[in-house]
mmCIF file of the C-alpha atoms, coordinates in Angstrom:
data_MODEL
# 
_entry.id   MODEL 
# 
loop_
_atom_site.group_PDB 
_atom_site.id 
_atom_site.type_symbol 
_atom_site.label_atom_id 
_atom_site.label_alt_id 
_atom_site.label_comp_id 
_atom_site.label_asym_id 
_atom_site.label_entity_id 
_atom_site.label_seq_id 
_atom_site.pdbx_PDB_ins_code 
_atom_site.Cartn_x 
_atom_site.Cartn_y 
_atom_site.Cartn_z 
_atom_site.occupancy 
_atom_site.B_iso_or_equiv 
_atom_site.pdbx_formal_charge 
_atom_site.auth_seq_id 
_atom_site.auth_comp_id 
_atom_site.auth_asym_id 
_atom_site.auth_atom_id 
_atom_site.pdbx_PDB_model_num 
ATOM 1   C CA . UNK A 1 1   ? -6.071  7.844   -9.837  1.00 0.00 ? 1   UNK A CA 1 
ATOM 2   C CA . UNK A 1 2   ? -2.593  6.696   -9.277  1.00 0.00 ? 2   UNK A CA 1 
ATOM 3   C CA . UNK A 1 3   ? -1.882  4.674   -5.701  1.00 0.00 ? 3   UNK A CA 1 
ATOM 4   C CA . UNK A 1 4   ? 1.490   2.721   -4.284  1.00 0.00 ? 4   UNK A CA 1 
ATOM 5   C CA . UNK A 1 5   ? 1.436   0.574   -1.461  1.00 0.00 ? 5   UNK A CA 1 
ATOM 6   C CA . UNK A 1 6   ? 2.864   -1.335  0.598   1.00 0.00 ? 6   UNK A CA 1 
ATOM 7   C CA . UNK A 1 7   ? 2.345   -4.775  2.648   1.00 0.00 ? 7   UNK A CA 1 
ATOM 8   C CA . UNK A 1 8   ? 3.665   -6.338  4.981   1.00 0.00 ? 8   UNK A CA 1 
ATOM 9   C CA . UNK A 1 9   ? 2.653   -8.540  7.894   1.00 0.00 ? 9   UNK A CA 1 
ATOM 10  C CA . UNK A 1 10  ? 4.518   -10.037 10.813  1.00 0.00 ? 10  UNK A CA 1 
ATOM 11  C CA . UNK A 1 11  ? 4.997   -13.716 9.423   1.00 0.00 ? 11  UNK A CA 1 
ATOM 12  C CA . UNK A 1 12  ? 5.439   -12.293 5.980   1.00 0.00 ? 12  UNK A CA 1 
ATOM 13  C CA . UNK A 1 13  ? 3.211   -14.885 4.489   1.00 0.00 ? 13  UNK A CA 1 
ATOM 14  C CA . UNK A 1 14  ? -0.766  -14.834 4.176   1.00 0.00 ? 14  UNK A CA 1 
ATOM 15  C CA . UNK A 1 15  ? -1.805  -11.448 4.898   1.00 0.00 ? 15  UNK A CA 1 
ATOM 16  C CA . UNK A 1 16  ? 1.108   -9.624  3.042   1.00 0.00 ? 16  UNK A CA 1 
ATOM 17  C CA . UNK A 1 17  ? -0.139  -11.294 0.032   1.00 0.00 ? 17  UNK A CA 1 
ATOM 18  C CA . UNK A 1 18  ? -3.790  -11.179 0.558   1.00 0.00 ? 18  UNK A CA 1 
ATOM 19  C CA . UNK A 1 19  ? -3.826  -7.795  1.029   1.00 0.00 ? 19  UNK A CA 1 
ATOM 20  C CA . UNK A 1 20  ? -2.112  -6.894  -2.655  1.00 0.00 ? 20  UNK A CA 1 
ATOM 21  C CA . UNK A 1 21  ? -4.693  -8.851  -4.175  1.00 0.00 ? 21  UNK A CA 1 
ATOM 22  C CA . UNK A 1 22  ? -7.402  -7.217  -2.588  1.00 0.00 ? 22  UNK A CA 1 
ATOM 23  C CA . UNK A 1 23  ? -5.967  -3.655  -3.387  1.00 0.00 ? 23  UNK A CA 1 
ATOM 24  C CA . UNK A 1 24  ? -5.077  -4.394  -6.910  1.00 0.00 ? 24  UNK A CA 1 
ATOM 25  C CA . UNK A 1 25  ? -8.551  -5.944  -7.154  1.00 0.00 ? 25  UNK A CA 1 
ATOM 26  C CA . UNK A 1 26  ? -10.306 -2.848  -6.000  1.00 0.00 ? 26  UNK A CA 1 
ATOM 27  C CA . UNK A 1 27  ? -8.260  -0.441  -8.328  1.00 0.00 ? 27  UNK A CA 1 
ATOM 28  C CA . UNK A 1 28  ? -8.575  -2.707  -11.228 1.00 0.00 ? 28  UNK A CA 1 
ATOM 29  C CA . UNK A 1 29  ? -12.457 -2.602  -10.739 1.00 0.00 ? 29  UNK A CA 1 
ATOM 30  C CA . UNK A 1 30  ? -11.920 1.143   -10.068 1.00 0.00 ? 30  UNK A CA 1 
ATOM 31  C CA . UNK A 1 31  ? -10.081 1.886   -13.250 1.00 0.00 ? 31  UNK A CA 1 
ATOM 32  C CA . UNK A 1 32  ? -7.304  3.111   -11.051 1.00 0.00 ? 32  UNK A CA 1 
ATOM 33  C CA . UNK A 1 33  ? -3.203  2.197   -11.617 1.00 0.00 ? 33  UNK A CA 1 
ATOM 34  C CA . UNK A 1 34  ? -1.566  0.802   -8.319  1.00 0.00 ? 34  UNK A CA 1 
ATOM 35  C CA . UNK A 1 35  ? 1.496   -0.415  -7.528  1.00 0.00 ? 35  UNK A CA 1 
ATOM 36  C CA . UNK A 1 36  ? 2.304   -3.195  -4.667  1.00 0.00 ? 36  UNK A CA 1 
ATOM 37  C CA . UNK A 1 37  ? 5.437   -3.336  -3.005  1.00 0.00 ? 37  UNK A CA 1 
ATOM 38  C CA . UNK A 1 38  ? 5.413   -6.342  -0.685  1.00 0.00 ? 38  UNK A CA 1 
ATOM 39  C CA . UNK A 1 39  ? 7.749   -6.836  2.262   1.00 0.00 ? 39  UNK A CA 1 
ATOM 40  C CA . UNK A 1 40  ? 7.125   -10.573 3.010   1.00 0.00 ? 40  UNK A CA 1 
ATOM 41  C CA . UNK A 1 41  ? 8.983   -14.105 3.690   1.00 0.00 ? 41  UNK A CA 1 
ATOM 42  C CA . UNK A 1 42  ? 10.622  -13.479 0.485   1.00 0.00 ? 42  UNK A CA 1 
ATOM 43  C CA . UNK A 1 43  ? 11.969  -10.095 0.968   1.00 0.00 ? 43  UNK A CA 1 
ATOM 44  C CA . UNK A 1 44  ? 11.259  -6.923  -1.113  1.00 0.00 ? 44  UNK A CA 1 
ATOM 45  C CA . UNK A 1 45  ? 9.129   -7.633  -4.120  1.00 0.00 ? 45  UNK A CA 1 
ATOM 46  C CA . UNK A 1 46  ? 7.992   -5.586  -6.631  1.00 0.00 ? 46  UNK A CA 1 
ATOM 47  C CA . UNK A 1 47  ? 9.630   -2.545  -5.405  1.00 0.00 ? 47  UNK A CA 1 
ATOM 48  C CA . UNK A 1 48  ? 8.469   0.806   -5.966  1.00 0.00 ? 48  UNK A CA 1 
ATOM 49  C CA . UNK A 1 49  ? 10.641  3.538   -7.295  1.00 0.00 ? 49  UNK A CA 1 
ATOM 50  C CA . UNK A 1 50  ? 11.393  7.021   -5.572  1.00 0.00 ? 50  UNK A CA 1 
ATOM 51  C CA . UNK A 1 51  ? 10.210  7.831   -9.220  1.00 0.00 ? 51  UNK A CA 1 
ATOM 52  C CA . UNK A 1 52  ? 6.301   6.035   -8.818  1.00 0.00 ? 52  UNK A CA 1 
ATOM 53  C CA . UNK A 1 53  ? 6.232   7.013   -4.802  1.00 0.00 ? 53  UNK A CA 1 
ATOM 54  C CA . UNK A 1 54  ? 6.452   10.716  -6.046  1.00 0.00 ? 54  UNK A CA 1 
ATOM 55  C CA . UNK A 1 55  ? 3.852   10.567  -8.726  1.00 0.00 ? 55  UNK A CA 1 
ATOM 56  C CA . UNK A 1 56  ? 0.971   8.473   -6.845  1.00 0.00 ? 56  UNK A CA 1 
ATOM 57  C CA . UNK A 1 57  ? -1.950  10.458  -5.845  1.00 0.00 ? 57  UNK A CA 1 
ATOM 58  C CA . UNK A 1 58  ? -1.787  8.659   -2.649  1.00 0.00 ? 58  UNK A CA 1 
ATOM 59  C CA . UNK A 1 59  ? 0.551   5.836   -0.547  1.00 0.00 ? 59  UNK A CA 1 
ATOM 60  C CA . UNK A 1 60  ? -1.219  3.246   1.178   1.00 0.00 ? 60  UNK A CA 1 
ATOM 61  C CA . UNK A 1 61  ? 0.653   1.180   3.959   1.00 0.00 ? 61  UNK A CA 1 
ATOM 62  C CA . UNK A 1 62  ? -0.949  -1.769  5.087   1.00 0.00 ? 62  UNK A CA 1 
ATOM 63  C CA . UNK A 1 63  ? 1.776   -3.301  7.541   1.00 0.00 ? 63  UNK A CA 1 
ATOM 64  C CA . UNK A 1 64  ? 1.524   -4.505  10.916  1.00 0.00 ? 64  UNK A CA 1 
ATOM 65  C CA . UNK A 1 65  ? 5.614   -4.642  10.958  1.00 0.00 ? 65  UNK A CA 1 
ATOM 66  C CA . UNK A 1 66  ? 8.648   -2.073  10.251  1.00 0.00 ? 66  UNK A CA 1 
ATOM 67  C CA . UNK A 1 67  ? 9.530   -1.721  6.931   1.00 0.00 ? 67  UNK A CA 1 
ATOM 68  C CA . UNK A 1 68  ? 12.536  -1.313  4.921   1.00 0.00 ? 68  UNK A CA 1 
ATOM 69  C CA . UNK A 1 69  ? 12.393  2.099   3.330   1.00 0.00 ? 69  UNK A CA 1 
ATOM 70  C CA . UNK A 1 70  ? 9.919   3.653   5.303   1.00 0.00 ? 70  UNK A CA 1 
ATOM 71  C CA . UNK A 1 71  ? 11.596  6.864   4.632   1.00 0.00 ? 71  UNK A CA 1 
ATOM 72  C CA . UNK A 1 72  ? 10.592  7.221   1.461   1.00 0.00 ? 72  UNK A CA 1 
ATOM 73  C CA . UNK A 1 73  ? 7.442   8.148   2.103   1.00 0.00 ? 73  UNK A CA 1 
ATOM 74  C CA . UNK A 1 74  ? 8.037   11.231  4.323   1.00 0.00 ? 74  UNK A CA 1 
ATOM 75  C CA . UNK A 1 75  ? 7.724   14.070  1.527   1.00 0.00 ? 75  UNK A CA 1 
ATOM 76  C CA . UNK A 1 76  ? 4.063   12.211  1.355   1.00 0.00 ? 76  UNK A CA 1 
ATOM 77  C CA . UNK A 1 77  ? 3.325   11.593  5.075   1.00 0.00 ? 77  UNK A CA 1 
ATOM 78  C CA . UNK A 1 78  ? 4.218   15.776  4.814   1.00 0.00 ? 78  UNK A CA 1 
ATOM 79  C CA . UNK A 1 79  ? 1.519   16.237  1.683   1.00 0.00 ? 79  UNK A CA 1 
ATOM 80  C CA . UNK A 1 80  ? -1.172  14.331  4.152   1.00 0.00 ? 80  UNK A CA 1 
ATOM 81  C CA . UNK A 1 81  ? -1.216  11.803  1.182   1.00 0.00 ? 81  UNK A CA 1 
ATOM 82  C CA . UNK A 1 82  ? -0.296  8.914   3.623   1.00 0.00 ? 82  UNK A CA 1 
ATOM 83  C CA . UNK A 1 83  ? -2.494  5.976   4.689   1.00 0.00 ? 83  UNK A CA 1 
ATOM 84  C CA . UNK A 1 84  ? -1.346  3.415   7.142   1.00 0.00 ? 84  UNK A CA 1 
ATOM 85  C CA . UNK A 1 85  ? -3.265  0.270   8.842   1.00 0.00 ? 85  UNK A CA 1 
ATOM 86  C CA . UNK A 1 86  ? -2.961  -3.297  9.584   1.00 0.00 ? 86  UNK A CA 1 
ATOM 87  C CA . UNK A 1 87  ? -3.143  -5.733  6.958   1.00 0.00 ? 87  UNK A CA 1 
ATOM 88  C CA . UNK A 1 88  ? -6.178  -6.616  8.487   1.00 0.00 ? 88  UNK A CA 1 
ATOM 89  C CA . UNK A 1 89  ? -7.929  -3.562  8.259   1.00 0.00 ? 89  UNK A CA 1 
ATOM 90  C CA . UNK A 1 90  ? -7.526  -3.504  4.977   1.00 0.00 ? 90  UNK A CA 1 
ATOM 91  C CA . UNK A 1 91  ? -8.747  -7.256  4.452   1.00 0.00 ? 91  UNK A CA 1 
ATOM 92  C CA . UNK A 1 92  ? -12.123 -6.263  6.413   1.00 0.00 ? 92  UNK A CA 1 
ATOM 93  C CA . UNK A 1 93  ? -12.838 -3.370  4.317   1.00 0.00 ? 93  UNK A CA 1 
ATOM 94  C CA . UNK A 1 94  ? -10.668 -2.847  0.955   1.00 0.00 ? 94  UNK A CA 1 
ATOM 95  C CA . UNK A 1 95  ? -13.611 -0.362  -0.698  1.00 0.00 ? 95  UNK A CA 1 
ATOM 96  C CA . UNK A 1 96  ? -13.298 1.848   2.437   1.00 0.00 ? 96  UNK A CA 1 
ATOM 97  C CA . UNK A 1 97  ? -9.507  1.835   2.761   1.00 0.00 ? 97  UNK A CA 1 
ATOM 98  C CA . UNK A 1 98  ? -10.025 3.182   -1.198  1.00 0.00 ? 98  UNK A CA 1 
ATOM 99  C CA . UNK A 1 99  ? -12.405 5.656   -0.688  1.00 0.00 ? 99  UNK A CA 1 
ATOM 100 C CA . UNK A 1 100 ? -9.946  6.872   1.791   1.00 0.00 ? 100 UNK A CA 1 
ATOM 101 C CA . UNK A 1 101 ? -7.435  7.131   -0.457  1.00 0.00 ? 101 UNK A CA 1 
ATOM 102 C CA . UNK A 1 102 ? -9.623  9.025   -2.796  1.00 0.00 ? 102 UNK A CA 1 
ATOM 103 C CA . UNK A 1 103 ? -10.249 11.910  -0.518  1.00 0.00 ? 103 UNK A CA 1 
ATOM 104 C CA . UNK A 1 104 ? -6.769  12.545  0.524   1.00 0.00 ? 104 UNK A CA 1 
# 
């Protein structure tokens, strides 16, 4: 399975960054390819490409903020392949927010 996401919180800081470990933790113990994109205190990091966005199975957005870009995700939000909860949510529950992923 092939996944994107993207974090971002409203401070930009802990949970932004927390929450890219904990999904690339899951997919590494999953066998599964993800990509984050984080939106934090630093800016854009690690951005994804309209390229990866198009061939992920499913987009997960864990943001409790606006982001930059969120437009390129619409063709997905369309396909139904389009997750989105707080950074928090995600921190509670990582396994579930996957398993969601998987059935989309």
């Amino acid at each position: 399975m092939k996944l994107v996401a993207v974090t971002a919180c409203t401070t930009g800081i802990a949970h932004t960054y927390m929450a890219q470990e904990a999904l690339e933790k899951e997919c590494k113990k999953r066998g599964y390819e993800i990509k984050v994109e984080t939106q934090g205190g630093l800016g854009i990091e690690n951005e994804l490409t309209e390229e990866e966005i198009a061939e992920a199975d499913a987009v997960i957005l864990a943001v409790s903020i606006g982001i930059e870009g969120d437009e390129r995700f619409d063709e997905k939000r369309d396909e139904g392949k389009v997750l989105t909860m707080d950074p928090s949510v995600l921190l509670k529950d990582v396994c579930s927010v996957i398993d969601q992923a998987e059935k989309i």
